[in-house]
C-alpha positions as CSV (number, residue, x, y, z in Angstrom):
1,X,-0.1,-4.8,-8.6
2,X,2.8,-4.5,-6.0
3,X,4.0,-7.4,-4.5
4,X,2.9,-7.9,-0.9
5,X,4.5,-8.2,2.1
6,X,6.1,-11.7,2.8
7,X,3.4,-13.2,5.3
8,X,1.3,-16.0,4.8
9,X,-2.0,-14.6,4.2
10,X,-0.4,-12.0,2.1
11,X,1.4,-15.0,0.2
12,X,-1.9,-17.0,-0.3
13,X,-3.8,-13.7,-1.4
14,X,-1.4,-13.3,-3.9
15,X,-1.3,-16.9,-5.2
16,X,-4.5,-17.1,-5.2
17,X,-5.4,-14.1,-7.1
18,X,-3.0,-15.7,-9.9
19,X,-4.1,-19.0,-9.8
20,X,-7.7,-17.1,-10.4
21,X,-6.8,-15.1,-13.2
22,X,-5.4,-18.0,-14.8
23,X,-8.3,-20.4,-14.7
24,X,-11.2,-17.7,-15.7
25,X,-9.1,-15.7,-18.3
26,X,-6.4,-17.8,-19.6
27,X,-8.3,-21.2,-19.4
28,X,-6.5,-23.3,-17.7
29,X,-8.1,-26.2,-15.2
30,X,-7.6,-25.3,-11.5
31,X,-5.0,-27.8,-11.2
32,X,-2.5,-26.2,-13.8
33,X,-4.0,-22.7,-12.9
34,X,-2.5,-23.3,-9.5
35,X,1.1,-24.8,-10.4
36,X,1.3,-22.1,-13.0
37,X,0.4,-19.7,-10.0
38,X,2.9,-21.6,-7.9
39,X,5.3,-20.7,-9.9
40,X,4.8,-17.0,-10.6
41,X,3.9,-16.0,-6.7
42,X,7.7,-18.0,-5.8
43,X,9.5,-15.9,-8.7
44,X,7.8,-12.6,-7.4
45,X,7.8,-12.8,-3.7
46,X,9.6,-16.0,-2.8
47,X,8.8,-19.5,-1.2
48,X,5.5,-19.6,0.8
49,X,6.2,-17.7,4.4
50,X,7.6,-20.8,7.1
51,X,8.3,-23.3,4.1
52,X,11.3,-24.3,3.3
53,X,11.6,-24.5,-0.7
């Protein structure tokens, strides 16, 4: 998957896609699926768009 652009609905389709992959397949609760998703969607495409991080 490429990164997408850096808007906000862009930014949340991305983290949530993550956050999604990581509850189902790696098992994770939603509340660590999400911070782990936090995490990753910041290192690849930066803070969330009109946040200031």
């Amino acid at each position: 998957m490429t990164a997408p652009g850096n808007d906000s609905e862009d930014w949340f389709a991305y983290f949530e896609e993550r956050a999604a992959i990581r509850e189902f397949e790696g098992g994770f609760d939603r509340a660590e699926a999400e911070r782990l998703a936090l995490e990753e969607t910041i290192a690849a495409i930066g803070p969330r768009p009109g946040t200031i991080h």
